[in-house]
NUVOVO-895855 format. One line per 8 residues: for each residue x, y, z of C-alpha. Coordinates in steps of 0.1 Angstrom, whole numbers. Each point is the difference from the previous one (the first is absolute). Example, Ala and Ser with C-alpha at 12.3 -4.5 7.8 and 13.67 -1.06 7.14 Angstrom:
% NUVOVO-895855
123 -45 78; 14 34 -7
***
This chain:
% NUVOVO-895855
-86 -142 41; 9 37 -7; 3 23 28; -16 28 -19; -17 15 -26; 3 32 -21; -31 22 -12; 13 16 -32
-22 24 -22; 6 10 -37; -19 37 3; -10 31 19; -32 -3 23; -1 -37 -4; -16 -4 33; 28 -16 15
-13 4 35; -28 -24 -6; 21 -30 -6; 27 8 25; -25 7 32; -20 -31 -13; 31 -21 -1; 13 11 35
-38 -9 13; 4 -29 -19; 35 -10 11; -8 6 39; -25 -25 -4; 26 -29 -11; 33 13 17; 10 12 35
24 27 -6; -3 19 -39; 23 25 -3; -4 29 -25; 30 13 -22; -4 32 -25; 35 -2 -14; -5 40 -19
-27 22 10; -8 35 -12; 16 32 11; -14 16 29; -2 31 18; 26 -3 33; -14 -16 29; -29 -14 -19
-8 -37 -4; -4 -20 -34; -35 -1 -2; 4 -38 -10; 15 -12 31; -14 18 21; -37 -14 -6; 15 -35 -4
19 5 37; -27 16 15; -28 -19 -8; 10 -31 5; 23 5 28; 34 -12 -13; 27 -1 24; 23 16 -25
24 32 2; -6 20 -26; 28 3 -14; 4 -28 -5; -25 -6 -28; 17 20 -26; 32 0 -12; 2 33 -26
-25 32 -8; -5 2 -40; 21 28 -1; 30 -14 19; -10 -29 -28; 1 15 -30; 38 22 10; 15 -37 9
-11 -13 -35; 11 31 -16; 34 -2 12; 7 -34 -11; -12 -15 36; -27 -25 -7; 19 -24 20; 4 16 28
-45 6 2; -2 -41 -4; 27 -4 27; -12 22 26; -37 -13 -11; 9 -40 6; 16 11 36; -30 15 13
-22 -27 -16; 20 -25 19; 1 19 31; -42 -7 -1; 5 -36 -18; 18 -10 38; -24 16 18; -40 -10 -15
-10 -31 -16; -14 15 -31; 5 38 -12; -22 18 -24; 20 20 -20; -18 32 -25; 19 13 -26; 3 34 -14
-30 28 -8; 4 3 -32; 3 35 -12; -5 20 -33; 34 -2 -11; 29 -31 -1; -31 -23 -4; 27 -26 -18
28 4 26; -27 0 26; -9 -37 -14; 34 -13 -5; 5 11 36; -27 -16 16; 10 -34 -24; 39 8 13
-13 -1 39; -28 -27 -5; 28 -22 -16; 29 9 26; -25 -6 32; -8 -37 -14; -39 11 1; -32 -12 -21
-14 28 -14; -39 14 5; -2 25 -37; -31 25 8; -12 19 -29; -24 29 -4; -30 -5 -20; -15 34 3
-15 17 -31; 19 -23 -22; -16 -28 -31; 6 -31 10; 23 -4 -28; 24 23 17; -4 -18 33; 11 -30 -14
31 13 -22; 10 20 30; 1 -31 24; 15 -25 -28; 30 23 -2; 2 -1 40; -5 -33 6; 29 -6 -29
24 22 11; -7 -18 39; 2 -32 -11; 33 1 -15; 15 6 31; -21 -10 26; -31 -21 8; -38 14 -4
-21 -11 26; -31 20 -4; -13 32 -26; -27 23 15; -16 24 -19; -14 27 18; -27 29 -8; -15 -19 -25
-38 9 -17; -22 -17 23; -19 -10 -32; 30 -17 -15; 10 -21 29; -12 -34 -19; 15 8 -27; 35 13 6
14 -29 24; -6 -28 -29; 17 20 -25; 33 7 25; -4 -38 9; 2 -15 -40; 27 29 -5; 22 -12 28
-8 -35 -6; 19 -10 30; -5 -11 38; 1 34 12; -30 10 25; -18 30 -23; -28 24 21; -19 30 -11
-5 28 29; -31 24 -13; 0 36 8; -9 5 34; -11 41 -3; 0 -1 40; 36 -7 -1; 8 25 -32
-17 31 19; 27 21 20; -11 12 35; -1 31 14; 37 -4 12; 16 -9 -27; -19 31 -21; 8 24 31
38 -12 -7; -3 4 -38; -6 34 3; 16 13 31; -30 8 15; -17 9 34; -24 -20 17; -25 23 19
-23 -29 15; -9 -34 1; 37 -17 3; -14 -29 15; -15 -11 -34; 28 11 -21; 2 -39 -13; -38 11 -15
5 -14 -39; -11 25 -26; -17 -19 -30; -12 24 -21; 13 37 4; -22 32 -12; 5 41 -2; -25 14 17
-2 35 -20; -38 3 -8; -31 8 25; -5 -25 27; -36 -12 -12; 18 -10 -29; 36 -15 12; -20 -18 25
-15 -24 -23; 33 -7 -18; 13 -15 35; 7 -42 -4; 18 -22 26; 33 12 20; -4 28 -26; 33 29 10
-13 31 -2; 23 26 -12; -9 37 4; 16 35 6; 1 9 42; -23 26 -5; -34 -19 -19; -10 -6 34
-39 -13 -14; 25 -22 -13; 18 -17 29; -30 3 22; -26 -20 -23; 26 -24 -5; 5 -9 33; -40 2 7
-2 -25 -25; 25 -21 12; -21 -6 30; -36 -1 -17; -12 -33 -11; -11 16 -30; 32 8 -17; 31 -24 -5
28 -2 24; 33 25 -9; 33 -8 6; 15 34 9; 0 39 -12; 33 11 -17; 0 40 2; 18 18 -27
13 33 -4; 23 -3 35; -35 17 11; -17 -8 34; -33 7 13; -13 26 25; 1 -8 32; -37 0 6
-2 -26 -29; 33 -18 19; -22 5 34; -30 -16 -18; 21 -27 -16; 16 -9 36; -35 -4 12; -14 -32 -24
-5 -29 12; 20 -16 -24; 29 17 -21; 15 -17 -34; 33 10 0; 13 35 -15; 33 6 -17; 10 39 -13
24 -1 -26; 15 30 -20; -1 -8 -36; -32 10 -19; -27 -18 -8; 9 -11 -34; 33 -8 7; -11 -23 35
-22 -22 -24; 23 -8 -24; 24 -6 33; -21 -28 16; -13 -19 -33; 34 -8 -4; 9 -13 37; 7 -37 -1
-14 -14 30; 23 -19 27; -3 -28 25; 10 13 35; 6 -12 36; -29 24 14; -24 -11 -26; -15 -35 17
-27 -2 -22; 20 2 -38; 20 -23 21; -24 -25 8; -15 2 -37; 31 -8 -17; 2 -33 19; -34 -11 -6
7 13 -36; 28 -20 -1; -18 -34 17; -32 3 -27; 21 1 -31; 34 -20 11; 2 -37 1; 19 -2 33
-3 -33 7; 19 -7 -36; 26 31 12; 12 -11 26; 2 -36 -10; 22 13 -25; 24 18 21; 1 -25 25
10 -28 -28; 22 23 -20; 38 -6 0; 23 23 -14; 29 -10 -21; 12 31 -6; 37 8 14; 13 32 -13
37 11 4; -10 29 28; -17 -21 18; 30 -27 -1; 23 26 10; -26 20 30; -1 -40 11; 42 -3 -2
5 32 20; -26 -8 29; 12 -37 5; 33 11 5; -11 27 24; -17 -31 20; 39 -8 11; 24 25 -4
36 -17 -16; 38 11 -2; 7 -1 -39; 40 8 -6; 7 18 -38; 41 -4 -5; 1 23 -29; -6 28 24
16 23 -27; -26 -3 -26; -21 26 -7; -31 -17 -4; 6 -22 31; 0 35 17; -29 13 -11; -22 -34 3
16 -3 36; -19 38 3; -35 -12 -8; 8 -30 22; 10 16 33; -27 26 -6; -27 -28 -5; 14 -19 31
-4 -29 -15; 34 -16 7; 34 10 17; 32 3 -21; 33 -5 4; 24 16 -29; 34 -16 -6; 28 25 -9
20 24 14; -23 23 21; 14 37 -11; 0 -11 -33; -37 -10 -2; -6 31 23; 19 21 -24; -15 -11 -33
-43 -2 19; 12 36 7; 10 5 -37; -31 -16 -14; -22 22 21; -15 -32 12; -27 -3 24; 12 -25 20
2 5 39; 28 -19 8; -2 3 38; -26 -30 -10; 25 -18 -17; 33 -23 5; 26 7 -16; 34 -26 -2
32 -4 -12; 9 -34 -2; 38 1 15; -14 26 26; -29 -22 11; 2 -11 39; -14 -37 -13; 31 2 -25
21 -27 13; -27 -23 13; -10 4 -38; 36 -12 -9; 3 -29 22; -36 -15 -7; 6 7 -38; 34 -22 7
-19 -32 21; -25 -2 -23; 26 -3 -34; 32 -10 14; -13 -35 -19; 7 20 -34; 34 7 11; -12 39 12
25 17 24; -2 30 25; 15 19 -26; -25 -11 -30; -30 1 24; 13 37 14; 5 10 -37; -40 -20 -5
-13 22 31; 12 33 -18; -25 -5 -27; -32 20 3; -19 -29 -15; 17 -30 27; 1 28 24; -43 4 -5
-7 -35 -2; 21 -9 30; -21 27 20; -29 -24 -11; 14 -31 9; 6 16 38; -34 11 3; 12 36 1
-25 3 -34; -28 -13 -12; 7 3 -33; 22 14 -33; -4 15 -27; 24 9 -26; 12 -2 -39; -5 36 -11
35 5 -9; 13 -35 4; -3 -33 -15; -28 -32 10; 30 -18 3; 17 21 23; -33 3 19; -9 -34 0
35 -16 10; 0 8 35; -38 -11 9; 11 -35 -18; 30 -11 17; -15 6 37; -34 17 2; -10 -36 -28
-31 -13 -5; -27 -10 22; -5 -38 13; -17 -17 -35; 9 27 -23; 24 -13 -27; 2 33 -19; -1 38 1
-23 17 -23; -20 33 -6; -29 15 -6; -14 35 -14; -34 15 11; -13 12 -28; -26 27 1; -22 0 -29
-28 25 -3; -24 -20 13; 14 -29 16; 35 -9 17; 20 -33 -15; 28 -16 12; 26 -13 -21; 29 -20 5
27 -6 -3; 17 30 -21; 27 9 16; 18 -30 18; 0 -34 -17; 12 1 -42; -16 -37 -7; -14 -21 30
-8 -37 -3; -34 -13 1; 5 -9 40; 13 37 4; -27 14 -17; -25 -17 25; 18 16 24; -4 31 -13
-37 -2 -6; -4 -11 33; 21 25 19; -17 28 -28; -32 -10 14; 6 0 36; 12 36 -3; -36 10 -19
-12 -16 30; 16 21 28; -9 34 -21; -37 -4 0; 1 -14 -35; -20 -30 -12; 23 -24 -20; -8 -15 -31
32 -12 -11; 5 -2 -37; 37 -18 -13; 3 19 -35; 11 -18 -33; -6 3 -40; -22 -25 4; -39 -8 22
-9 -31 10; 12 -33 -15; 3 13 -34; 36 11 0; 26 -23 -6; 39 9 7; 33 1 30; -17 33 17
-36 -7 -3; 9 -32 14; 21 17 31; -31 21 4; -26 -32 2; 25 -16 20; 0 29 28; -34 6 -1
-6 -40 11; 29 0 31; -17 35 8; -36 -14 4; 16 -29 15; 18 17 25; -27 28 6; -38 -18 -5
-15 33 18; 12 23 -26; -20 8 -42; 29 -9 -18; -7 -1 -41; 34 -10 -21; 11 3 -29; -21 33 -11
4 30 -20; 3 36 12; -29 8 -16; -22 -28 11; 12 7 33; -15 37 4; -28 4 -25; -30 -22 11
-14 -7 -39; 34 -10 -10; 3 -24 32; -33 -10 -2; 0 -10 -34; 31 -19 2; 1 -12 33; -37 -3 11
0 -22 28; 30 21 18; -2 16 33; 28 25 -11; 0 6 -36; -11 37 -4; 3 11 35; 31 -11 6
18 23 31; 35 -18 0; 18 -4 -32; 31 -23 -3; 27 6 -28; 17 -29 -13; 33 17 1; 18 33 3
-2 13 -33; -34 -2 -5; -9 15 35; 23 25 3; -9 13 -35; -36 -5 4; -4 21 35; 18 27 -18
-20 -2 -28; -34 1 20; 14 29 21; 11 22 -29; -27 -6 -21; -25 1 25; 9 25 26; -1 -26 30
22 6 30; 25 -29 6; 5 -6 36; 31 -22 6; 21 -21 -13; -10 -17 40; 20 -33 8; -15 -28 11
14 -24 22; 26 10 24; -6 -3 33; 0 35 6; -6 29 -22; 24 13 -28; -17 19 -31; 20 13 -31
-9 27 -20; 10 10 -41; 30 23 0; -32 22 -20; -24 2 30; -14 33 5; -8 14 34; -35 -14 4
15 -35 -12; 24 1 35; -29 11 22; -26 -29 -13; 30 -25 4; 7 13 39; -39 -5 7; 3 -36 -12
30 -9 15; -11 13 33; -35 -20 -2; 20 -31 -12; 18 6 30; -32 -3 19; 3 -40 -10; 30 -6 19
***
């Protein structure tokens, strides 16, 4: 089931409000705890609330801080985006999402007003966030004054640019032509022609009317009486500039009167007919001019029995008109009875019981790299590990050890001489605090000669002496791992300025492998745009056997398993299926057999080609019956060549990040990186290694 949904529209004035407050209602009705999450909302004025959130909170008493039901204002938006920061919006957007995600069972989440301007980016932002969140997606559209022709073109292009990236559970289309209700939802229905719930909302002119308060705040005016019915909704809105016997039959329903201050025959027959049951009901009395009665007309005014409300404003007349027939009416917390219509709006034209069928069956099988990497950070937060870097010289391990002590997300130990690294973080103008960081120099090290002799017991089979295993000890790289193998580390990571060999060597002859594993091997996270692979093995093994390659695939998708991702191993060759004949399809068959064999529980498909492996009409079409072809998550290379060359390949030409090489294997955790790793590369590798460490 999907823990949320998101309420996206594709226009100004769509009526957004409608669906959301009928959703919440809705929502309440299935689910204990709904939380509510507006990741941008619209500038405001300082100390004011988003008008959005507040109704929502208020109204149906969410036990949410709010602030903590946005994460950025449009403006703060826009200069993030500007300056090359997208990132950093989806980032900051997932961590507050997943702060509610831990907290409800189910979070309604509305996306952005849309305004006059950045209507594309607007859209690809609301996709971006839909898709990052993992969320089914509600598309409201706004049917007002337009053909039907254009209602439908309008929500085709939506609900393509949506479904290309995320799933479309429902399309409403709101403010329609009440007359052109039976016609309009069979038309989006054949258009669509799929099983996406389609509803037509008709114009509801009760909730299209602004009141009195949101007219008052329009245009900065006054109100002189009656503030106890400022919610009064104003239908129809007239200048009262002729005789009364004549403007008195002009009045209609929760008419607003607007008048200078001084035509008191004006204001005073308006009021009297507010209370006859002659004359219709008026909403209010806007006075224009910045002009206000007399007080004996004020005295007299004070002295009704009844008073609509009065607001003085100081445009003129002319100038107020054109004012309020452009106000868009709002939804607000004070307004109980727009409130209450918007639900039972909502309830008359929305299949609910189909709704929330949907959202209670939908899965998600979306996985996006930010959300793989917001998941990395916060399950190594869970348990805080030691991660030791010996190349505590390198640049880039200085500035990923920076992010990493400022995100708390591990503790560090550099190897190297301490003055030296202190000299050259100084140099750099790094900023790294290194009172929250070790710094050691092998020889210097108080564990130095324990590190010697146990070095020494453990080799002296291979002929080592004190001498060789002092010489061994001396080493950053059999310094770090020996810090592992004594428990004073979790974990290492190194290979930015030296060899996998070298960085290997140590971990092999006495951290070795774990009980029933025959053979060390790696795997790279690879974060596609929208989905994260693994594949393996690209860095470690040049051309495993067919029992080796089991292995691999096994280990490969044990370590999917432990990082949240769903394996569906695939073991790559030229050839799918049975067709292929040759010595490497052959390995690959046989691997594919002792794998299943050794792991029943596990969707194993072998041999298969990349691309019947990711694309689901290619798998389908050649590999029908398969639980894996076309969704594969794990991929297996049959040899070095072609998986080294291959993640490069997909990186470069794609843009993915490539997270590793990470070992699999050893009983506790080593991880090498390419001599070419950039800073971000060292950082994603720490977070791994430190969750790995988790295992142990």
């Amino acid at each position: 089931m999907s823990k949320g949904i998101y309420v996206a529209t594709i226009e100004p004035n769509s009526g957004k409000s409608v669906v959301v407050l009928g959703l919440m209602r809705m929502l309440l009705g299935k689910t204990a705890k709904v939380g509510y999450f507006r990741p941008i909302i619209e500038d405001t004025k300082k100390g004011e609330l988003d008008n959005h959130i507040n109704t929502v909170l208020s109204h149906f008493e969410l036990d949410i801080n709010y602030k903590k039901t946005y994460a950025f204002t449009r403006t703060e938006t826009l200069d993030l985006y500007n300056k090359g920061k997208a990132g950093k919006v989806i980032d900051e957007i997932i961590k507050k999402y997943k702060y509610l995600e831990e907290r409800f069972d189910f979070i309604l989440v509305e996306g952005t007003d849309f305004s006059n301007e950045n209507t594309n980016l607007e859209l690809d932002i609301n996709i971006l966030i839909s898709k990052n969140l993992g969320l089914p997606v509600i598309i409201v559209a706004n049917g007002h004054k337009k053909t039907q022709d254009t209602i439908v073109e309008n929500i085709q292009f939506a609900y393509n640019s949506f479904k290309e990236e995320v799933e479309v559970l429902s399309i409403i289309t709101n403010k329609v032509n009440p007359d052109e209700l039976e016609t309009l939802k069979p038309r989006l229905s054949e258009r669509i022609k799929a099983d996406t719930n389609i509803s037509v909302i008709p114009t509801i002119k009760s909730l299209s009317s602004p009141t009195i308060k949101e007219i008052a705040k329009a245009l900065n005016g006054t109100i002189l009486f009656g503030e106890e019915m400022i919610n009064n909704q104003s239908e129809n809105f007239g200048v009262g500039a002729m005789q009364l016997r004549n403007y008195l039959t002009h009045l209609k329903d929760n008419t607003l009167v607007i008048t200078p201050g001084d035509r008191a025959d004006i204001i005073l027959g308006a009021l009297q007919a507010n209370i006859s049951k002659n004359y219709p009901k008026i909403s209010g009395i806007v006075l224009t001019g910045g002009l206000i009665p007399e007080k004996p007309i004020l005295k007299l005014i004070e002295g009704l029995s009844s008073i609509s409300p009065i607001v003085s404003v100081k445009d003129g007349t002319f100038s107020v008109t054109n004012s309020i027939g452009k106000i868009k009416s709002k939804i607000y917390a004070e307004n109980i009875e727009k409130i209450e219509t918007s639900i039972a709006t909502f309830e008359m034209h929305v299949d609910t019981d189909k709704l929330s069928n949907d959202l209670i069956t939908f899965e998600s099988e979306g996985f996006t790299p930010r959300m793989f990497q917001y998941n990395l950070l916060q399950q190594a937060l869970k348990d805080k590990k030691h991660i030791v870097l010996p190349e505590g010289y390198d640049e880039r391990v200085l500035r990923a050890s920076a992010r990493l002590i400022d995100a708390q997300v591990v503790d560090l130990t550099l190897i190297g001489d301490k003055d030296k690294i202190l000299e050259r973080i100084k140099k750099l103008d790094i900023p790294l605090d290194t009172k929250k960081i070790n710094i050691v120099s092998p020889q210097q090290s108080e564990h130095f000669d324990d590190y010697v002799h146990t070095f020494y017991e453990l080799r002296k089979h291979k002929n080592v002496n004190l001498d060789m295993a002092k010489d061994a000890m001396s080493d950053v790289s059999y310094f770090a791992t020996m810090m592992i193998y004594k428990g004073h580390a979790d974990g290492m990571v190194s290979g930015a300025a030296h060899t996998t060999a070298h960085t290997l060597r140590p971990a092999l002859q006495f951290i070795k492998t774990k009980p029933g594993v025959k053979i060390v091997s790696s795997v790279f996270f690879m974060c596609l745009e929208d989905r994260i692979s693994i594949f393996g093995d690209c860095a470690i093994n040049p051309n495993p056997n067919a029992e080796e390659l089991a292995e691999i695939a096994i280990s490969s998708a044990k370590t999917a398993e432990d990082f949240g991702i769903n394996p569906k191993v695939a073991l790559l060759s030229y050839s799918s299926g049975a067709s292929g004949k040759g010595e490497e399809v052959d390995k690959v068959r046989k691997a594919t057999e002792i794998a299943k064999a050794q792991a029943p529980h596990l969707k194993i498909e072998g041999p298969i080609q990349y691309d019947a492996a990711v694309d689901m009409r290619i798998g389908k079409s050649k590999l029908p019956d398969s639980e894996v072809a076309g969704q594969a998550s794990v991929l297996i290379f049959p040899d070095l060549n072609t998986g080294n060359n291959t993640y490069k390949a997909v990186q470069r030409e794609t843009g993915a990040l490539a997270i590793g090489p990470m070992l699999q294997g050893l009983n506790k955790p080593v991880n090498d990186l390419s001599r070419g790793c950039t800073t971000d590369d060292i950082y994603s590798t720490v977070i791994i290694t430190a969750i790995q460490a988790q295992q142990f």
